[in-house]
Structure formats: structure tokens, C-alpha cells
Backbone bond lengths (Angstrom), bond angles and torsions (degrees), N, CA, C in turn:
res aa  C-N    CA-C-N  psi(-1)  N-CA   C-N-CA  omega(-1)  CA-C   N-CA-C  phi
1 X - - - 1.469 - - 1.525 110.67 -
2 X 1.158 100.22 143.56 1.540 107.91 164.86 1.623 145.82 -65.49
3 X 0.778 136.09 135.94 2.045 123.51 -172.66 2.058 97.41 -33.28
4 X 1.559 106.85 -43.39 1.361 102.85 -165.74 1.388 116.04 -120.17
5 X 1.770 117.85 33.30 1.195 142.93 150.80 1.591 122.78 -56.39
6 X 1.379 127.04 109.17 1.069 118.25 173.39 1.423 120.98 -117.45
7 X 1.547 113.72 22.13 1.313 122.95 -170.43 1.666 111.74 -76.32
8 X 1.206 130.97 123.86 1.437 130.06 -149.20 1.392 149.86 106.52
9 X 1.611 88.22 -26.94 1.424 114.63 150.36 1.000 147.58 -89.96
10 X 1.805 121.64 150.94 1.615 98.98 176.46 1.614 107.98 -110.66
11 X 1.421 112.18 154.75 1.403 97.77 -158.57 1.762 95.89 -131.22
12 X 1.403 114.25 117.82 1.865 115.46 -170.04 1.372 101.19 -80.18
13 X 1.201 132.87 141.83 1.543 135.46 149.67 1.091 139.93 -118.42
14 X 1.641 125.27 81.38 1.759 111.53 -161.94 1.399 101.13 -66.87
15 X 1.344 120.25 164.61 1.448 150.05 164.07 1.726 89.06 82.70
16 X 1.513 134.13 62.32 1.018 130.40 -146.90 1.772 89.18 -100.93
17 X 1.379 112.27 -7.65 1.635 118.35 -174.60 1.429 119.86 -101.52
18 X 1.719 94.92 -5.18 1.684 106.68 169.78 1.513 112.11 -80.90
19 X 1.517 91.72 159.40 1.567 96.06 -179.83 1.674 118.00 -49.30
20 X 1.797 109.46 -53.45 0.990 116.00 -167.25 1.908 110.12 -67.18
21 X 1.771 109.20 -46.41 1.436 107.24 147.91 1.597 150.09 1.10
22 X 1.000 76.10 -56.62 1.394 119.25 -161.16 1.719 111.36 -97.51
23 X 1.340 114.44 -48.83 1.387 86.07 161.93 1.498 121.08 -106.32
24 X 1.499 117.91 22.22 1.081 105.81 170.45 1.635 109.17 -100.32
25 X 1.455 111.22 -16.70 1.692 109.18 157.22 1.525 130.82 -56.65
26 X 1.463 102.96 -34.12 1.830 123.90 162.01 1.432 108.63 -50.83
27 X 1.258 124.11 -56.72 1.181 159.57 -175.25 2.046 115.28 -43.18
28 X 1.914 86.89 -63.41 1.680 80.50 176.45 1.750 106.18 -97.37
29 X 1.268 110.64 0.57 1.774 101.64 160.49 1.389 94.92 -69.53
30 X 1.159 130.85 -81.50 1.311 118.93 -173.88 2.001 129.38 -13.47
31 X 1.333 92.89 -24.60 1.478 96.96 -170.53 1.527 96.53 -123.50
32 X 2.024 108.59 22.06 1.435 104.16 155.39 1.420 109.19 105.21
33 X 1.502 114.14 -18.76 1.703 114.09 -175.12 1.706 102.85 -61.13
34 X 1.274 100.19 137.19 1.915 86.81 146.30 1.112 103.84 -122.05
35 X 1.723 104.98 146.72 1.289 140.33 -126.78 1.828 90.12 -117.05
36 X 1.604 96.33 145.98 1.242 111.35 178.39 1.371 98.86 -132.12
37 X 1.647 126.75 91.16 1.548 135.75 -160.80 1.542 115.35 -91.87
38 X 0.969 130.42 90.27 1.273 145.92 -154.61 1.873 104.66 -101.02
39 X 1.254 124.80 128.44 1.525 133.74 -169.89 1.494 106.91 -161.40
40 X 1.364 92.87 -175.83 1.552 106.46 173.50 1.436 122.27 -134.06
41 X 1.951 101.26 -46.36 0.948 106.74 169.82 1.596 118.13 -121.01
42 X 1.198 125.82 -147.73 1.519 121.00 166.59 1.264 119.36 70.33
43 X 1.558 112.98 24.32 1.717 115.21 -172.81 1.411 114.88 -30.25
44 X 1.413 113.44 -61.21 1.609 113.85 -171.84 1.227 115.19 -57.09
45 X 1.238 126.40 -29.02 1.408 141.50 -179.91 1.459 111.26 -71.13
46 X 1.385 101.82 -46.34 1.796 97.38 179.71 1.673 114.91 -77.35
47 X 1.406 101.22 -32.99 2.087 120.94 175.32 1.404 98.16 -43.89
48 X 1.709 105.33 -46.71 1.864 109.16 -177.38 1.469 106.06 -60.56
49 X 1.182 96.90 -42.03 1.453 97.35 -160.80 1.792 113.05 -65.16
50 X 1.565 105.57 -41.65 1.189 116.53 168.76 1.535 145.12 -36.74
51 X 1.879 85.96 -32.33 1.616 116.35 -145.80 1.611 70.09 -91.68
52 X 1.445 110.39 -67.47 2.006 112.23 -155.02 1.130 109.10 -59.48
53 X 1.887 140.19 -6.59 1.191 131.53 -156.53 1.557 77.67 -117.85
54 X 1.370 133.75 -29.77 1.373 123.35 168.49 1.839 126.48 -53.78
55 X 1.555 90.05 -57.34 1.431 98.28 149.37 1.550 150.75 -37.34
56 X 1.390 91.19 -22.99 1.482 108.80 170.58 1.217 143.77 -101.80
57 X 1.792 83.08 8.37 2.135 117.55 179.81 1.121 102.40 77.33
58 X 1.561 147.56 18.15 1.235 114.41 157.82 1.575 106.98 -110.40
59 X 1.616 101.01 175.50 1.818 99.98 -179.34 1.817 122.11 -82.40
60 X 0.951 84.30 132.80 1.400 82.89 -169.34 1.661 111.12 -137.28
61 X 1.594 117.36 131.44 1.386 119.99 -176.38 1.181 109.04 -135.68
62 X 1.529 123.67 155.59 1.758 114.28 159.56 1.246 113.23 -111.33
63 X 1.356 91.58 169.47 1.546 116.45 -178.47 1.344 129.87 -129.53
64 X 1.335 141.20 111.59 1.431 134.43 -145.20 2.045 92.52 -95.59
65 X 1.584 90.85 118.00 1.610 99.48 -169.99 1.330 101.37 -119.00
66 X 0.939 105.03 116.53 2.302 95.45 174.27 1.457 96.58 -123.11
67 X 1.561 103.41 96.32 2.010 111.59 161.20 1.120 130.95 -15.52
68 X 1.718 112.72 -37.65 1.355 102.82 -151.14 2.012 94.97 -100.24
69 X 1.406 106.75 12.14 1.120 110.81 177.86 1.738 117.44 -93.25
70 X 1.232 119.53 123.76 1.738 120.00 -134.60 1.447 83.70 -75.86
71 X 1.799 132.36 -32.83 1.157 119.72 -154.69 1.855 102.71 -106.73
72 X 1.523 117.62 -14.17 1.260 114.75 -177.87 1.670 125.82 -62.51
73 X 1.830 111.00 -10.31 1.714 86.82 171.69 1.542 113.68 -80.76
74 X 1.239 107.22 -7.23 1.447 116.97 -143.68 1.728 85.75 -98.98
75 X 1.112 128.73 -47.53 1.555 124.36 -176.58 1.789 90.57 -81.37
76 X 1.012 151.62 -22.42 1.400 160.08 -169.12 1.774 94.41 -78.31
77 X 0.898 101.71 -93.28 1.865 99.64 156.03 1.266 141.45 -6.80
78 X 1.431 93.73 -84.47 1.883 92.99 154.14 1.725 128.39 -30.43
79 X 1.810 98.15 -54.57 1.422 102.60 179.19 1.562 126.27 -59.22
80 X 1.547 113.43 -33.10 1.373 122.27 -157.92 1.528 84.50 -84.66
81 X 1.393 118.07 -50.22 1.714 106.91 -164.91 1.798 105.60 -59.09
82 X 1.526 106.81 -45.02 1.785 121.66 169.30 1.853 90.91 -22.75
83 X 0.874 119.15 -81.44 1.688 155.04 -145.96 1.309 94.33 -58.13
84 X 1.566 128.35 -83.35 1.000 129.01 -173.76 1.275 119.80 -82.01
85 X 1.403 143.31 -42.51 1.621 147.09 170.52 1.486 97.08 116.71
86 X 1.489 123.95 -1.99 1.677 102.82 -171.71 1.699 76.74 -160.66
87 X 1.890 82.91 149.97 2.513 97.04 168.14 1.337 91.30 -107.99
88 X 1.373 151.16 144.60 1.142 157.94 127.01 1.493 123.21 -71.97
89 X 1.166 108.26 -78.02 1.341 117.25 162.79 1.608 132.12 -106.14
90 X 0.917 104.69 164.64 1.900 105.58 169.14 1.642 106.10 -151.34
91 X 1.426 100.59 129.82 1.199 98.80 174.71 1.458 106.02 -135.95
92 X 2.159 114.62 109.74 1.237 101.28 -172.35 1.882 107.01 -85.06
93 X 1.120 98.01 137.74 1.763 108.02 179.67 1.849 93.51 -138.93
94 X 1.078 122.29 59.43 1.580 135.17 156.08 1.555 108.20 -121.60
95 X 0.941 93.11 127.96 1.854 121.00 177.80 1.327 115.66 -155.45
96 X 1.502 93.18 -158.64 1.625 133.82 163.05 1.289 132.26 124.58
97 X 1.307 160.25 -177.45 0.789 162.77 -149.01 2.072 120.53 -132.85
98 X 1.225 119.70 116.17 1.381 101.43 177.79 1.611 110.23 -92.15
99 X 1.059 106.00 138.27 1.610 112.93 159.71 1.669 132.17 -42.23
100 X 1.439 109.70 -34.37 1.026 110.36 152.08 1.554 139.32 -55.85
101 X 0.904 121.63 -51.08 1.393 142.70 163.63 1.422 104.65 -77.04
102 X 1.287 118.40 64.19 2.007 142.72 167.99 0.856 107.09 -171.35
103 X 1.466 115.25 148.30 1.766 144.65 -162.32 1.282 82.57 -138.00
104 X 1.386 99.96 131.69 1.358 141.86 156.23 1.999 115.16 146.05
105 X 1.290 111.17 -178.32 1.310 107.52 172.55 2.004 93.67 69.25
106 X 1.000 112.49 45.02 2.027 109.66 -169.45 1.079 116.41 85.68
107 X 1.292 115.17 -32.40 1.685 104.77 -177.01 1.312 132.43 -115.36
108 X 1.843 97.21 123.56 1.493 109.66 -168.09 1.503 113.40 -79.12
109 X 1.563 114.44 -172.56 1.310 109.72 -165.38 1.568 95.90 -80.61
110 X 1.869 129.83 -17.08 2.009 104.63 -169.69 1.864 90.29 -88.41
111 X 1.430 119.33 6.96 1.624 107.51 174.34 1.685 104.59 -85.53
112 X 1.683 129.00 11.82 0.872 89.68 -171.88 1.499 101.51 -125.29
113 X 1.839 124.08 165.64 1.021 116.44 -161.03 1.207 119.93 -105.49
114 X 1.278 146.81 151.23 1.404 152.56 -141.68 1.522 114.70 -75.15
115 X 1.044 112.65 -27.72 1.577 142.35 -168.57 1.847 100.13 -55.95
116 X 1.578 80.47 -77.72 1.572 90.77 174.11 1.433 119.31 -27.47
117 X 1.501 100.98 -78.14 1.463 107.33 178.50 1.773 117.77 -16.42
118 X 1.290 90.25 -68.78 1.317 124.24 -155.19 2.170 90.31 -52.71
119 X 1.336 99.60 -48.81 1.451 93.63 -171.55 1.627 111.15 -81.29
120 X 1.165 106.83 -8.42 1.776 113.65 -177.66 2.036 96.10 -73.75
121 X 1.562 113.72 -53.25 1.129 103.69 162.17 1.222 156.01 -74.43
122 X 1.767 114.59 4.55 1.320 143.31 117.05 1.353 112.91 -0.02
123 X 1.687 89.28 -91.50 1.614 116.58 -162.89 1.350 104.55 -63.88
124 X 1.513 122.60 -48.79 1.479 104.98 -167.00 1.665 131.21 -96.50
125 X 1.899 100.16 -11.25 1.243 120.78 163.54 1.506 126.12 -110.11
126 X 1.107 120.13 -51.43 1.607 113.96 -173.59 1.870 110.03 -85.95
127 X 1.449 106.56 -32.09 1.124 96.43 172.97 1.672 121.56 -99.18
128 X 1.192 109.69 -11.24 1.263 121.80 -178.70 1.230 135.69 -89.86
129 X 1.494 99.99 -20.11 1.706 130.08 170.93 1.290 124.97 -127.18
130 X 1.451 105.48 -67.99 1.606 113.65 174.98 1.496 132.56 -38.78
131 X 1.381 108.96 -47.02 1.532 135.52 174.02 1.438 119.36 -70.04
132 X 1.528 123.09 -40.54 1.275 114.08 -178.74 1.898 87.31 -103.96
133 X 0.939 143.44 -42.23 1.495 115.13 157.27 1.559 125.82 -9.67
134 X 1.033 108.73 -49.54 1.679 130.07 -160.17 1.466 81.87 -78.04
135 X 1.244 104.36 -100.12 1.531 132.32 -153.88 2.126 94.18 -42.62
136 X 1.501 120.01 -64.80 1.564 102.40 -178.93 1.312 100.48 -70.67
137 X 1.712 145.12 -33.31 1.421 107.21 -172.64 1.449 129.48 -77.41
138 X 1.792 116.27 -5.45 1.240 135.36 172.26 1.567 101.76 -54.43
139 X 1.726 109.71 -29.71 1.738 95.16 -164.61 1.459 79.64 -93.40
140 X 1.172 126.87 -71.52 1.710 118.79 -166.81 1.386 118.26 -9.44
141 X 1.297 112.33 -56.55 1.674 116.32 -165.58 1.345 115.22 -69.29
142 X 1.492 100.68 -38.39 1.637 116.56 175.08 1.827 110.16 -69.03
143 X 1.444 113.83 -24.78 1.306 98.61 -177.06 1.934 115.29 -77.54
144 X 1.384 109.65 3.83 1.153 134.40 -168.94 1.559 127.81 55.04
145 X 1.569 98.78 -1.18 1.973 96.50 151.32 1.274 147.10 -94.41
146 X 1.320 121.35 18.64 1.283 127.75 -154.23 1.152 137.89 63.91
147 X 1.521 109.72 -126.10 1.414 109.58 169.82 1.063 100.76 127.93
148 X 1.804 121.05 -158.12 1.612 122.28 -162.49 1.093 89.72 -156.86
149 X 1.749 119.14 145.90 1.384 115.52 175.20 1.778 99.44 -137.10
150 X 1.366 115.87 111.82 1.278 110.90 170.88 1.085 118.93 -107.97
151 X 1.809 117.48 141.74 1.332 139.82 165.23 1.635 119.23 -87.39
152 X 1.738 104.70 123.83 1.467 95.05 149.34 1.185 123.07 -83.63
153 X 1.607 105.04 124.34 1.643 105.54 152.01 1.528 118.91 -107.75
154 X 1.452 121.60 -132.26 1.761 93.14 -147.51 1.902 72.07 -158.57
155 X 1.308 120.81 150.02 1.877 134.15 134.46 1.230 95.91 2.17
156 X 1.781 103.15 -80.09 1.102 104.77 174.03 1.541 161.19 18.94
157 X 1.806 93.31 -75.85 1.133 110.56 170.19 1.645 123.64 -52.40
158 X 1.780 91.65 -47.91 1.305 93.89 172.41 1.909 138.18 -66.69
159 X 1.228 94.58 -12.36 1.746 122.12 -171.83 1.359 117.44 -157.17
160 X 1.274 101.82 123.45 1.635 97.31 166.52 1.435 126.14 -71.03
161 X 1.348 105.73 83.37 2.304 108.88 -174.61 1.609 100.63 -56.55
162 X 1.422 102.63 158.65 1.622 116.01 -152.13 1.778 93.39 -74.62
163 X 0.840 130.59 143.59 1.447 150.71 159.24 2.172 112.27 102.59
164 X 1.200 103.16 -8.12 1.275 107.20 -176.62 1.700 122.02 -106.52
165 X 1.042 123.47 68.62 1.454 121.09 -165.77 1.718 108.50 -71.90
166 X 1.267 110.53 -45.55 1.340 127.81 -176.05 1.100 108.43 -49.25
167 X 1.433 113.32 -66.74 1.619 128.54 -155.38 1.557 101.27 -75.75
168 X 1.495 125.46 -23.53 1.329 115.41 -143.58 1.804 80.06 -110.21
169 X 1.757 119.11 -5.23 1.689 124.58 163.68 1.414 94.18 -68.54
170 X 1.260 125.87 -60.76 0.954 137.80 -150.57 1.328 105.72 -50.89
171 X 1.693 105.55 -66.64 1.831 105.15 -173.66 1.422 95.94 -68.46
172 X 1.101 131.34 -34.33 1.768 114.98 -172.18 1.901 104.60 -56.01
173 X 1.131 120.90 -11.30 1.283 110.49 -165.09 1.718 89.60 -114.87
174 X 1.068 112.43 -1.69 2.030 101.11 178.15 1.722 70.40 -104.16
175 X 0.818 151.34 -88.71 1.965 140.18 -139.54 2.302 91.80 -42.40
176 X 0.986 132.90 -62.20 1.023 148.44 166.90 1.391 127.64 -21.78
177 X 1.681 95.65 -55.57 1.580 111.28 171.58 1.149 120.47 -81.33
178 X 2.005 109.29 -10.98 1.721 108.27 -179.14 0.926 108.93 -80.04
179 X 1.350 117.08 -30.04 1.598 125.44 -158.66 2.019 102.16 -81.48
180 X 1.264 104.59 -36.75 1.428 103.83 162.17 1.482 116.52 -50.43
181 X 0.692 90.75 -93.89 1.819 120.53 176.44 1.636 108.21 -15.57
182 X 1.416 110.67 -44.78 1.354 123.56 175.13 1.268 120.95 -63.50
183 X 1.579 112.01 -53.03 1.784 117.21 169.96 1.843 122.01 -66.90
184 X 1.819 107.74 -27.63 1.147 106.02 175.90 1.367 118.18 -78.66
185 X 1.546 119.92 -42.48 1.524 123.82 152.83 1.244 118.89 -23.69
186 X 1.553 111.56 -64.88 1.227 111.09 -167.17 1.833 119.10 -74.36
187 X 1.375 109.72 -18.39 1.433 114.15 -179.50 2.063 97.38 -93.36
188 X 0.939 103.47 -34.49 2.092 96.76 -157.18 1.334 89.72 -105.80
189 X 1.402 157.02 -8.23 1.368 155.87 157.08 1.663 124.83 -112.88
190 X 1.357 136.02 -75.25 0.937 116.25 166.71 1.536 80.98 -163.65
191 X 1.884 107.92 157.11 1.443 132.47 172.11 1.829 104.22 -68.05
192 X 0.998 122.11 -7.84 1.210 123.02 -155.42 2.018 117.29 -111.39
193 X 1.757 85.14 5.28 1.542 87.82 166.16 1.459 99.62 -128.49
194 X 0.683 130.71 147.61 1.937 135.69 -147.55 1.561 98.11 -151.74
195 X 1.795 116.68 133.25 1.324 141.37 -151.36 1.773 112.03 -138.37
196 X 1.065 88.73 75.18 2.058 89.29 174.98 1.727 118.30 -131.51
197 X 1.082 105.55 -167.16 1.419 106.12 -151.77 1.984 103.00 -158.58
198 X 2.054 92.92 141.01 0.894 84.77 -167.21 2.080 93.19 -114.82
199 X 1.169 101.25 149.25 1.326 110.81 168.60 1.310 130.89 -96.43
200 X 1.616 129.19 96.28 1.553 123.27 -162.57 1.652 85.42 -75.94
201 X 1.541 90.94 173.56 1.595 112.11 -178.59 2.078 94.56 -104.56
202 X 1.395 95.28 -132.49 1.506 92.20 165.55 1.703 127.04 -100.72
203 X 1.079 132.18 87.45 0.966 147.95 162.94 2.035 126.59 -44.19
204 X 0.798 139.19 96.65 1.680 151.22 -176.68 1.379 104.67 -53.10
205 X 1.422 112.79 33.51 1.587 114.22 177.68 1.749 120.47 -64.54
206 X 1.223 136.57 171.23 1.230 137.95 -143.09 1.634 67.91 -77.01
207 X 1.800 120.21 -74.15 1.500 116.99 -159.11 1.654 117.68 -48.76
208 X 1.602 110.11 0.79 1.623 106.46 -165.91 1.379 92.21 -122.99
209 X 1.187 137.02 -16.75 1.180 137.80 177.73 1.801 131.97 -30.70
210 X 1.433 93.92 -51.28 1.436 128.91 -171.18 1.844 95.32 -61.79
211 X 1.402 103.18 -37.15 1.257 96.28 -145.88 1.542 109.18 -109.85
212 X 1.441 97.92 -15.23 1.785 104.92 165.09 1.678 112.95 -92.39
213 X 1.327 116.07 15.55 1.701 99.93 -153.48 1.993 87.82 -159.48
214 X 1.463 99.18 127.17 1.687 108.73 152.41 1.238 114.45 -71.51
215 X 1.293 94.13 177.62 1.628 104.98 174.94 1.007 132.09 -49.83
216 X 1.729 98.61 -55.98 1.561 118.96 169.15 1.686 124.39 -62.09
217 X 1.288 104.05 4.90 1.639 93.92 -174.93 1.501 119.47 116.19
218 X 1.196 118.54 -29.79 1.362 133.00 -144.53 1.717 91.72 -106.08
219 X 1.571 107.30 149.59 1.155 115.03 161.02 1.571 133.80 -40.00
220 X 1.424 121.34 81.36 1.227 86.06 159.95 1.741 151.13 -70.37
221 X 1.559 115.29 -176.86 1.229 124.16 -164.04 1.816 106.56 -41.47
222 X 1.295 110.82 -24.57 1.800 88.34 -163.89 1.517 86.78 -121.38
223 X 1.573 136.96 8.72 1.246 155.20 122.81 1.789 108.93 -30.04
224 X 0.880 106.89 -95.89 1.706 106.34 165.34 1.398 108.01 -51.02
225 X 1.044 144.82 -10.11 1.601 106.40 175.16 1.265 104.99 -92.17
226 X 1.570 117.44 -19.54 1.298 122.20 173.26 1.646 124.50 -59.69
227 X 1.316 101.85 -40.27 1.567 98.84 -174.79 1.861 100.36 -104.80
228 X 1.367 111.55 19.47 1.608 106.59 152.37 1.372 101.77 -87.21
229 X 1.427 134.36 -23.06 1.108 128.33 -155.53 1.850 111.37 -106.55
230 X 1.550 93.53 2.89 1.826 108.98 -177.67 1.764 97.23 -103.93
231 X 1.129 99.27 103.59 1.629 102.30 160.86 1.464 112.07 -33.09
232 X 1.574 129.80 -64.28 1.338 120.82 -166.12 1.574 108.10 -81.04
233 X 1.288 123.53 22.23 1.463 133.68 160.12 1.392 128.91 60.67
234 X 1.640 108.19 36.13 1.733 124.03 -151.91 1.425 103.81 -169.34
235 X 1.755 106.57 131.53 1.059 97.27 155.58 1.842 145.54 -62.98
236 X 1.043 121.55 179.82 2.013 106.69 -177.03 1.419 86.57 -87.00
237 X 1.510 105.57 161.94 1.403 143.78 148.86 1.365 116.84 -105.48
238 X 1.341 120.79 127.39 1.006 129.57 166.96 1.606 136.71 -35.93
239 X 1.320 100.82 -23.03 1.233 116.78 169.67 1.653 120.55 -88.99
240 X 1.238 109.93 -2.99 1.377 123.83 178.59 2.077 103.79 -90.00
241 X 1.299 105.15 -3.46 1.267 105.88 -174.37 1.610 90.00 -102.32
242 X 0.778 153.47 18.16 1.694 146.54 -158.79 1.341 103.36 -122.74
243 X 1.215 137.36 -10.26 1.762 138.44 -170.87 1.826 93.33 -105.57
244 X 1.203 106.13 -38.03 1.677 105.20 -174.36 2.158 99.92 -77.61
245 X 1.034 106.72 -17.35 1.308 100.35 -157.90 1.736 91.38 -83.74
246 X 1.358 109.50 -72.75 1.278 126.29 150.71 2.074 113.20 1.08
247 X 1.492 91.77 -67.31 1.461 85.76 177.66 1.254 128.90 -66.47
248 X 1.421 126.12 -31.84 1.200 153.86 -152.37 1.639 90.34 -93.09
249 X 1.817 130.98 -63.79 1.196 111.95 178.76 1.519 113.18 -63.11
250 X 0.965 146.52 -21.14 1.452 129.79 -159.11 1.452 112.12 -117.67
251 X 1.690 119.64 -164.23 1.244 91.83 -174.68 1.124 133.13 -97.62
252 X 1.242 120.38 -1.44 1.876 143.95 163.53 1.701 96.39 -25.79
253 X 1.016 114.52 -40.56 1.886 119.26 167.10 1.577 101.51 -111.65
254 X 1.357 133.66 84.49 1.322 139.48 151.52 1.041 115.04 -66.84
255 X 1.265 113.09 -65.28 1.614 137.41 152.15 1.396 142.88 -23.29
256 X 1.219 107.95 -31.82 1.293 125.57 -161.14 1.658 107.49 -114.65
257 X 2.101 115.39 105.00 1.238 93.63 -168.19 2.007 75.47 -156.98
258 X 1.750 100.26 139.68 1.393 120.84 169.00 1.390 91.70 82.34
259 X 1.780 124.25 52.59 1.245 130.89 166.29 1.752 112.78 -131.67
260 X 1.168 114.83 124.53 1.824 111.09 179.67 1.755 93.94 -106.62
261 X 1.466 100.55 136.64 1.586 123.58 -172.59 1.478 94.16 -102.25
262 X 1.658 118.10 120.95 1.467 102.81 146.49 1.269 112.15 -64.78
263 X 1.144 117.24 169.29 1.677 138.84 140.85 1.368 101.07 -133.45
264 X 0.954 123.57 124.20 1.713 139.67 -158.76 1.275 108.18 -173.89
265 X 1.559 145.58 14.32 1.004 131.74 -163.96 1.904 123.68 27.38
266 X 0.851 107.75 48.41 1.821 128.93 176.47 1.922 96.42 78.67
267 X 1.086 140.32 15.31 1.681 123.92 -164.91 0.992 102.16 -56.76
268 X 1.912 127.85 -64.79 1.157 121.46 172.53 1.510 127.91 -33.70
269 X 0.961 115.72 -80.39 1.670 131.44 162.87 1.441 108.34 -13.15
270 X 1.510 141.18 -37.47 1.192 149.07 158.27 1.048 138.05 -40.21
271 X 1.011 120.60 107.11 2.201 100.44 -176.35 2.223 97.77 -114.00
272 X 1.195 101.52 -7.80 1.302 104.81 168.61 1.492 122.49 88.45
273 X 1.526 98.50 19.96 1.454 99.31 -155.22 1.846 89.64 -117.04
């Protein structure tokens, strides 16, 4: 096999019906995984997803996973290892953001109510990371080869961007928990299952759409300030997340563990001056 061979493995992906999901599940079939596609919602989206990773000769099934359900990674888990006989990878890419829990448009941060919060870090940390962490890396370690488990986190992590307090707690505490998780793995279980995380920049996703883009097509206002503020002068494509994911599951990064990668086209890296 190759550093970026993944033929032999099986590789889990929650939010397998999201954009970003979704093509990074395309992504490690391509490099041979078969895929264990894990969602909640987005049937047609994940059926697609199913059909092209079928198409591409490896095995591939879904699994209806909803995070915020305390017992679903853990019966979700069971099934995929049932199914396939081995976890290779995991890569959680389930989130999102509620509307409630955002300021702007009138509403400041004492208009907003606790609730929200509370379920935004649900979705994007305890149920979105923490929980299937647990429940698939419990089988990984036990299957006695390791493996790789990647987290999305968000800009975010690195800065709180104006209207998102919740979400941008949220990923600050999955970049945080990888980097844990990674050194204790590697010292109290074995060096040989490895825990990092990738950081998208701004991405034109269905939920971001609205808000980078007019009607007509054209950048909008907080659209352009964004890609004045991206050195390589463009928003991400989803497909620009698939070379980092790729590296991170296999062994081309053996080495490499309790590290979060932007891909941001340089934003971070920017101070604007």
C-alpha cells in the first residue's frame, strides 16, 4: 500500500449528507475506503452519496445517526463494526449552527436565550464529536490497529466571527478536545490510533449560502469582506477539503497526531496589514 492507500479499510463519516460530509466520504472511497455513511437527515443527498461511492467498487452502507441522541453513537457503532468487522477511520463532519443562538439583524448577545446555546453545543460538541469519539474509538483500540479519527472544526475555533457566539464555543471546544484526546490516546491506549482536526475556512455551503452570495450570483457584502481578507482571493470548495482529510486518515500522516489544519485559503494567516 501506499502512504495514501486506503484500500482495506473501513472508513465512518457522520454528517455523511452534508456538503462538506459528503465530499470528503467521495474522497476516501476514492483512495479505496469503504464507507460507513452515517446521517440523519438529507436522504437524497446521502442515496447520492451512497450510489457514487458504490460506483467506485467499494462497500458502502448508511446508517441513520442523529447526535443529539445520548444513546445513538453507541448503538450506531455497534452496528457499523457488526457490518463491516473492522473501524479504520472516523471522520466526524455533523454540525451546524441554530439561528437562535446569533446576534445580529436586532439581536444582541443579553436578547439571547440559554437554550439555544446549550443545544448548538449538543450538536457540534457533545453530540457531534464527543459521543461518537467515545463509542467508534472504543472499537478502534480494541480492534488492535488503530486508525485515525478526524474532527471538523470551524474559523471559528480560532476567532469568534461576528454573530456566532455559540457555534464558534462550540468548535473552540472540538479543536481543544482533539488535541486532548490525541495525547491521552496515545499515552493510556495505544500511539497507533491518532486524533486531529481539520479547520474549513469559508465554505458556500447550502447553510452559508444565503449569507456569502446575492441573488444575482455576486458576492455579497460580508462575501467580499471575506475573500479581501483570504490571501488566495476565493472562497473554499468542498473539494479542497478532501487532500487534508485523505492525509490525516491514512498513513502519509502516521506521525502526525493532536494537530488541527486550516484550509482557509491563508484567512487565518492574515492580519490584513
Amino acid at each position: 500500500m501506499g502512504p495514501f492507500d486506503l484500500h482495506g479499510r473501513t472508513a465512518v463519516v457522520t454528517g455523511a449528507s452534508g456538503a462538506i460530509g459528503g465530499a470528503i466520504a467521495l474522497g476516501l472511497a476514492r483512495a479505496g475506503a469503504d464507507l460507513a455513511l452515517c446521517h440523519n437527515r438529507g436522504e437524497e443527498r446521502a442515496a447520492a452519496v451512497l450510489a457514487a461511492a458504490e460506483g467506485l467498487g467499494v462497500r458502502a452502507r448508511r446508517y441513520r445517526l442523529d447526535v443529539l441522541d445520548p444513546e445513538a453513537s453507541e448503538a450506531t457503532a455497534a452496528a457499523v463494526a457488526g457490518d463491516f468487522g473492522r473501524l479504520d477511520v472516523l471522520v466526524n463532519a455533523a454540525g451546524g449552527n441554530l439561528r437562535a443562538a446569533m446576534t445580529g439583524g436586532g439581536v444582541r448577545a443579553f436578547d439571547l436565550a440559554l437554550e439555544p446555546f446549550v443545544e448548538t453545543m449538543r450538536l457540534n460538541f457533545i453530540g457531534g464529536v464527543v459521543a461518537p469519539c467515545l463509542a467508534f474509538g472504543r472499537r478502534m483500540v480494541a480492534g488492535g490497529r488503530g486508525g485515525s479519527i478526524v474532527n471538523i472544526t470551524s474559523m471559528n475555533a480560532f476567532r469568534p466571527l461576528e454573530g456566532r457566539p455559540a457555534y464558534a464555543a462550540a468548535k473552540a471546544a472540538v479543536s481543544n478536545f482533539t488535541q486532548w484526546l490525541a495525547c491521552h490516546v496515545a499515552r493510556e491506549y495505544t500511539p497507533e490510533l491518532r486524533v486531529n482536526a481539520i479547520a474549513p475556512g469559508f465554505f458556500p455551503n447550502e447553510r452559508m449560502r444565503d449569507t456569502l452570495y446575492q441573488a444575482d450570483g455576486s458576492l455579497s457584502e460580508r462575501g467580499a469582506r471575506i475573500v479581501a481578507h483570504t490571501p488566495m482571493g476565493r472562497l473554499g470548495e468542498v473539494e479542497d477539503l478532501v487532500g487534508t482529510a485523505i492525509w490525516y486518515a491514512a498513513d502519509a500522516s502516521r506521525f502526525v497526531t493532536g494537530t488541527v489544519t486550516p484550509v482557509d485559503g491563508g484567512f487565518n494567516a492574515f492580519a490584513g496589514l
